[in-house]
Wavefront OBJ file of the C-alpha trace (Angstrom):
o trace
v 0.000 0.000 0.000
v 1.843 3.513 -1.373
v 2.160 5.938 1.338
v 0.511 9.177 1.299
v 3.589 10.385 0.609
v 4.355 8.749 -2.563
v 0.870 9.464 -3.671
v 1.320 12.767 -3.261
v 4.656 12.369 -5.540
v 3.315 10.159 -8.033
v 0.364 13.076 -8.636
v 3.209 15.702 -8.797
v 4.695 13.551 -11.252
v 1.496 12.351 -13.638
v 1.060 17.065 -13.263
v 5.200 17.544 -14.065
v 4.247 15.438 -17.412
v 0.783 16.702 -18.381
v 2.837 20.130 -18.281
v 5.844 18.858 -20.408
v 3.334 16.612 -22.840
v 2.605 17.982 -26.069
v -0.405 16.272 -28.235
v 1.300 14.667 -31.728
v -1.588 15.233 -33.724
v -2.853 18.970 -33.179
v 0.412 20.609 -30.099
v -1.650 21.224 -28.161
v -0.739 21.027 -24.560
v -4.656 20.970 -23.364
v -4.349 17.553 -21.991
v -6.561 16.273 -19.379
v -5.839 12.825 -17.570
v -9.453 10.794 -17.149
v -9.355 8.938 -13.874
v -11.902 6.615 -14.595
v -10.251 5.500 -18.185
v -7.083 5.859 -16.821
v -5.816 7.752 -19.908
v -4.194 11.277 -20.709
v -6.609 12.460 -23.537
v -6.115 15.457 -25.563
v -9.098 17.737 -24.868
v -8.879 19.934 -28.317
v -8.890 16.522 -30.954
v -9.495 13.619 -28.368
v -6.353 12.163 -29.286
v -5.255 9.407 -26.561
v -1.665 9.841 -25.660
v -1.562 7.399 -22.716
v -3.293 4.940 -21.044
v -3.085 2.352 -18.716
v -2.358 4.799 -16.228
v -1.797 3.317 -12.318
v -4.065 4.890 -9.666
v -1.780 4.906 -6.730
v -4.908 6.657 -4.704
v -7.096 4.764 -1.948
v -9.676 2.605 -3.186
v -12.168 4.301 -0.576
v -13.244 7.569 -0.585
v -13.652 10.017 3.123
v -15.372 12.876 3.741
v -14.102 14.254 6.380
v -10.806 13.943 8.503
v -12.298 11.346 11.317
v -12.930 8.971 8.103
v -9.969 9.067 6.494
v -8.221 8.736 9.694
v -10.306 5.433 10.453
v -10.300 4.223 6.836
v -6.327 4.824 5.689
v -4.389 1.518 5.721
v -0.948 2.976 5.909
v 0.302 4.047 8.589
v 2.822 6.901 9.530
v 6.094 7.380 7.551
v 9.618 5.900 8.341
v 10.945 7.228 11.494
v 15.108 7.019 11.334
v 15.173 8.322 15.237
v 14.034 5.390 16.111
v 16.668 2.177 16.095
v 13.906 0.278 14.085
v 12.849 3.476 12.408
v 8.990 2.536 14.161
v 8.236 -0.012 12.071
v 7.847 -2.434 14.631
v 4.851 -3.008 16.837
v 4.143 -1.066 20.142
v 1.669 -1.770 22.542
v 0.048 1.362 23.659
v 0.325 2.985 27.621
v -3.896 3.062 27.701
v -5.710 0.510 29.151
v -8.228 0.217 26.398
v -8.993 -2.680 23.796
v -9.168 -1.408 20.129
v -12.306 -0.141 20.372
v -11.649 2.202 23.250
v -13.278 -0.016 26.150
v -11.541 -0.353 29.551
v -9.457 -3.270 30.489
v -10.738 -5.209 33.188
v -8.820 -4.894 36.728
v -8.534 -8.896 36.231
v -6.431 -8.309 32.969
v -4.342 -4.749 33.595
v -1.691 -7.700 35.004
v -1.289 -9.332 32.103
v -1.098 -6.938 29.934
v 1.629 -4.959 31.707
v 3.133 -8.130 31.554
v 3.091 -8.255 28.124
v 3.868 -4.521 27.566
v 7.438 -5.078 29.707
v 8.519 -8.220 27.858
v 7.276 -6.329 24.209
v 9.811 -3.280 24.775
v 12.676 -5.575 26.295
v 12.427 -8.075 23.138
v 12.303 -5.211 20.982
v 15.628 -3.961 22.165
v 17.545 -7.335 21.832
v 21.088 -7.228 20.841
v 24.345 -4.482 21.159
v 23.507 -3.366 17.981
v 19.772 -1.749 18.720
v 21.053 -1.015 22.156
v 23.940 1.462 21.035
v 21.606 2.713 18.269
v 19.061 3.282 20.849
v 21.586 5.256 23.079
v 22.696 7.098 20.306
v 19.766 8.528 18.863
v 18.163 9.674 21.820
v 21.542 11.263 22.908
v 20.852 13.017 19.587
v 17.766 14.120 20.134
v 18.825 15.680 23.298
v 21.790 17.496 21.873
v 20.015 18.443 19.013
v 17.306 20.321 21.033
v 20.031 21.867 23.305
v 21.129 23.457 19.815
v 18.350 23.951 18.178
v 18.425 22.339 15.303
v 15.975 21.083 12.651
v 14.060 17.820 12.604
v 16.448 17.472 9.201
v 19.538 17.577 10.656
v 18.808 14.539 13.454
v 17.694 12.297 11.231
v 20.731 13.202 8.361
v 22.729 12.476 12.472
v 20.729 9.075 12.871
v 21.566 8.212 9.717
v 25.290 8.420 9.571
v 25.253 7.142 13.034
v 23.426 3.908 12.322
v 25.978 3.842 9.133
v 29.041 3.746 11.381
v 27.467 1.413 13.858
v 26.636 -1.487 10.925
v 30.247 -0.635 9.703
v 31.910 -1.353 12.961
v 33.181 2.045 13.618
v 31.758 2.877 17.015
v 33.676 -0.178 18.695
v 35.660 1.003 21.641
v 34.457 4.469 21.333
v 31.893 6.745 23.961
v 28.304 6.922 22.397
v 27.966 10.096 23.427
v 31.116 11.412 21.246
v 30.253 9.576 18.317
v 26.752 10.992 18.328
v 28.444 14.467 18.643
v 30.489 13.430 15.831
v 27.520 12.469 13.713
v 25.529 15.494 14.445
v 28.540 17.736 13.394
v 28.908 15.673 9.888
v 25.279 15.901 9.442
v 25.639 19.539 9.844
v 28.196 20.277 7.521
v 26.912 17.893 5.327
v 23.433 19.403 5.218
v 25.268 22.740 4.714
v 23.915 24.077 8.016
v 26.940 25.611 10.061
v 27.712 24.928 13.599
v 31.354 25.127 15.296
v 32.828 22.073 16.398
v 32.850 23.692 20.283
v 28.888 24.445 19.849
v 28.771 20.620 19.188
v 31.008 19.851 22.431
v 29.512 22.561 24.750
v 26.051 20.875 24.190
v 27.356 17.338 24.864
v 28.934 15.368 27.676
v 31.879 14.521 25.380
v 35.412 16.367 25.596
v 36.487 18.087 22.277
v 39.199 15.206 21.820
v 36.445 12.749 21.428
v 34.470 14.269 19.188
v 36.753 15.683 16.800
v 38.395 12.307 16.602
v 35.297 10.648 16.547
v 34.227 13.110 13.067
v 37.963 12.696 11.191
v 37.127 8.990 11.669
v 33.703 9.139 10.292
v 35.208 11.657 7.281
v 37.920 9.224 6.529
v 35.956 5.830 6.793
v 32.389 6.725 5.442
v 31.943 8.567 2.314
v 29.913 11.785 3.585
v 31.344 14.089 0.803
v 31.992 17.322 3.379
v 32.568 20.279 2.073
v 34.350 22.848 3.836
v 32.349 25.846 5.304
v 33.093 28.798 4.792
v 32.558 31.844 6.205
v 29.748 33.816 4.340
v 27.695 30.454 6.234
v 27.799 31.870 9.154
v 27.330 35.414 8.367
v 23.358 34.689 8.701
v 23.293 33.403 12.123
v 26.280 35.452 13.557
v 23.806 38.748 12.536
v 20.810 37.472 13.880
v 22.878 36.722 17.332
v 24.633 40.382 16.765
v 21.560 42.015 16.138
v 22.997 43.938 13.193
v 21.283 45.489 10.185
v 20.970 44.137 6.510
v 23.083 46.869 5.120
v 25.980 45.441 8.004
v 25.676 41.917 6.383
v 25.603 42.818 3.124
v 28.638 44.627 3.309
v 30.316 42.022 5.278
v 29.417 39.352 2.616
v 31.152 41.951 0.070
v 34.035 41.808 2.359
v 34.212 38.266 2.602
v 33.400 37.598 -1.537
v 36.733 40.217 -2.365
v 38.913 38.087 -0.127
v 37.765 35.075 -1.602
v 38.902 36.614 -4.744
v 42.238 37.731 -3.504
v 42.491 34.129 -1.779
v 42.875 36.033 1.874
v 40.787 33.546 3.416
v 42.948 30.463 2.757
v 43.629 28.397 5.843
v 41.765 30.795 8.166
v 39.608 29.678 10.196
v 35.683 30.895 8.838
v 34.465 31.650 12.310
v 36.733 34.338 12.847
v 36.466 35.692 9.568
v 33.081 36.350 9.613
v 33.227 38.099 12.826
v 36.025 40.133 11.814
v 34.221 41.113 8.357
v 31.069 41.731 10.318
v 33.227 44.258 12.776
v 34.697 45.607 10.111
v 31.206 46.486 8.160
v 30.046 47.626 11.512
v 32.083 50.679 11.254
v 32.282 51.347 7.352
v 27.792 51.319 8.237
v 28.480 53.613 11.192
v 26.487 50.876 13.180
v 29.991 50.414 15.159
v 29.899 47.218 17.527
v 32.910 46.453 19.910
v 34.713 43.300 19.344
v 33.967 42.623 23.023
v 30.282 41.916 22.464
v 31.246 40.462 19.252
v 33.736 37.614 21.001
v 31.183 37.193 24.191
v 28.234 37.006 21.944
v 29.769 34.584 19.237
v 32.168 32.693 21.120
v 35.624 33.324 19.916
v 38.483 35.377 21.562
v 38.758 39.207 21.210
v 42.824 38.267 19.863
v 41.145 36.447 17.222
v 38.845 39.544 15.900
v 41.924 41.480 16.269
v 44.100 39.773 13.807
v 41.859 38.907 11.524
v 39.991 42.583 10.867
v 43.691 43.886 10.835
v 44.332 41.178 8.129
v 41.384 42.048 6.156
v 41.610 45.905 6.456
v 45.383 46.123 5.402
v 45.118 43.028 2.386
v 42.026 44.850 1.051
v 42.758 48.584 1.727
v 40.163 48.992 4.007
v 40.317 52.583 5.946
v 38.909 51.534 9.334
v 39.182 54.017 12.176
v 39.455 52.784 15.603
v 39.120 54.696 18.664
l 1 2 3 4 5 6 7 8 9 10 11 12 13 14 15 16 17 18 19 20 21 22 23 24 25 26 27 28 29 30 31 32 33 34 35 36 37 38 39 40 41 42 43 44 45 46 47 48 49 50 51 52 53 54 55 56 57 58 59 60 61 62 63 64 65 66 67 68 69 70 71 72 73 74 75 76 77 78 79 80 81 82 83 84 85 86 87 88 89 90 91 92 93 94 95 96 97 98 99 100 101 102 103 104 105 106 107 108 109 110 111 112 113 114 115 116 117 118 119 120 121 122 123 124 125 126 127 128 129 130 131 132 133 134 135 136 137 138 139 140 141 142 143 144 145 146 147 148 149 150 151 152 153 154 155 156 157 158 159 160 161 162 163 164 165 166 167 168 169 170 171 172 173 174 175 176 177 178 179 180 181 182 183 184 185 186 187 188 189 190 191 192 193 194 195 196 197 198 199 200 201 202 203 204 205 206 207 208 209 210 211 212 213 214 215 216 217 218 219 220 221 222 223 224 225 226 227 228 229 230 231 232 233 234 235 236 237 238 239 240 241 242 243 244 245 246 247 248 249 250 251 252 253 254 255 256 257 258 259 260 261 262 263 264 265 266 267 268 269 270 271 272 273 274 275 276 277 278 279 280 281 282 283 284 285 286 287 288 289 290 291 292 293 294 295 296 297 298 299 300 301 302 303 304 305 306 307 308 309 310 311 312 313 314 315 316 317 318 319 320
């Protein structure tokens, strides 16, 4: 049974190529697609330029939400948070049948019973058991940083990768999952530091950075390298500065791309520094104090790198 889902797709599909078909007799793209025939008829000369076509909707019909809840046969997509991604069966916390009628006192035993030994046999071997601890140690660090539904499964994924791989062996779970959340991050093109990773985990800085290079090196992730027009977005929004400020810092940043400035620097503190630095050239100065307390790097780092940036580029900052 397709998912709602695919049904959705497959109709965004059988649209996509109504759009791109062209009749052969008349060119005319006034096509209309008869459900009941299961055909895609040209509506100016009747010409038939498919048929056969697969219905991939429900063979019921609902007419209102409370129907098609009760009449759907599929049931709710793939969940990769979960270590069996909830396909398996669960047996529900309420102590009603499937009709919504109380248990009997005499029963409630029994079926606790039966609830305990369904969640322990569901978790069975190492395997689910590390990808059980791992992807709720994701989900926790993930809504420490705030970060999209997206990202943790992208962080499930990889994890659940590494663990079928044998690359978690002798390792903390709670440092690998670190790892995998930064590598789903980068890979997702959604910037966070490496020490935004680490302060939001129980895991030292060692651990996780060793646990990423050895998910880079042994899984093929294809990671680019941020950069630092990525974080100009989200270091604004946390600076509170104007468009006009991170427009001109992304003009900052683009030139020393050009000039290849920004070769092995680290992005982070290029972006500040090109968001101090546009700061002043706006008149919408900001110190580099509230910059490194507000960002997270050092006020040496700011120092350097606007200096860098001002002198390579000709840049006329005054400082006072």
């Amino acid at each position: 049974m397709p998912t709602s889902e695919e049904i959705s797709m497959s109709t965004k599909t059988i649209q996509r190529m109504e759009e791109n078909l062209t009749c052969p007799e008349c060119h005319s793209h006034n096509l209309n697609q008869d459900a009941y025939r299961a055909e895609i008829v040209c509506n100016r000369c009747g010409y038939v330029l498919d048929s056969d076509l697969i219905d991939y909707g429900p063979e019921w019909r609902a007419f209102d939400h409370d129907q098609y809840t009760k009449r759907a046969h599929n049931g709710p997509p793939i969940n990769p948070l979960l270590y069996d991604k909830g396909l398996s069966t669960d047996i529900g916390w309420k102590n009603t049948d499937y009709r919504g009628a109380s248990i009997p006192h005499r029963n409630r035993a029994q079926i606790n019973r039966l609830r305990k030994w369904n969640r322990r046999t569901r978790v069975s071997n190492v395997i689910q058991r590390n990808i059980t601890q791992a992807t709720t140690s994701i989900t926790q660090i993930s809504s420490r940083l705030g970060l999209p539904r997206s990202i943790r499964e992208n962080a499930a994924f990889i994890y659940r990768k590494a663990t079928l791989n044998d690359l978690v062996r002798g390792r903390r779970i709670e440092g690998m999952a670190g790892a995998a959340l930064y590598a789903a991050c980068r890979q997702c093109n959604y910037p966070r530091t490496l020490d935004e990773i680490v302060r939001a985990t129980s895991a030292s800085r060692t651990e996780v950075g060793r646990g990423y290079r050895h998910l880079s090196k042994e899984l093929p992730l294809k990671l680019m390298p941020t950069t630092p027009q990525d974080y100009l977005p989200r270091f604004g929004s946390q600076l509170q500065v104007s468009t006009d400020v991170l427009e001109k810092a992304k003009e900052i940043l683009n030139e020393a791309d050009r000039r290849n400035i920004t070769n092995g620097r680290g992005p982070t503190g290029l972006a500040t520094a090109a968001l101090y630095i546009a700061s002043i050239l706006c008149k919408k100065r900001t110190t580099q104090k509230k910059i490194a307390d507000t960002i997270g790097v050092t006020e040496v780092t700011i120092r350097n790198r606007y200096k860098e940036l001002s002198e390579r580029l000709n840049i006329a900052v005054e400082v006072y």
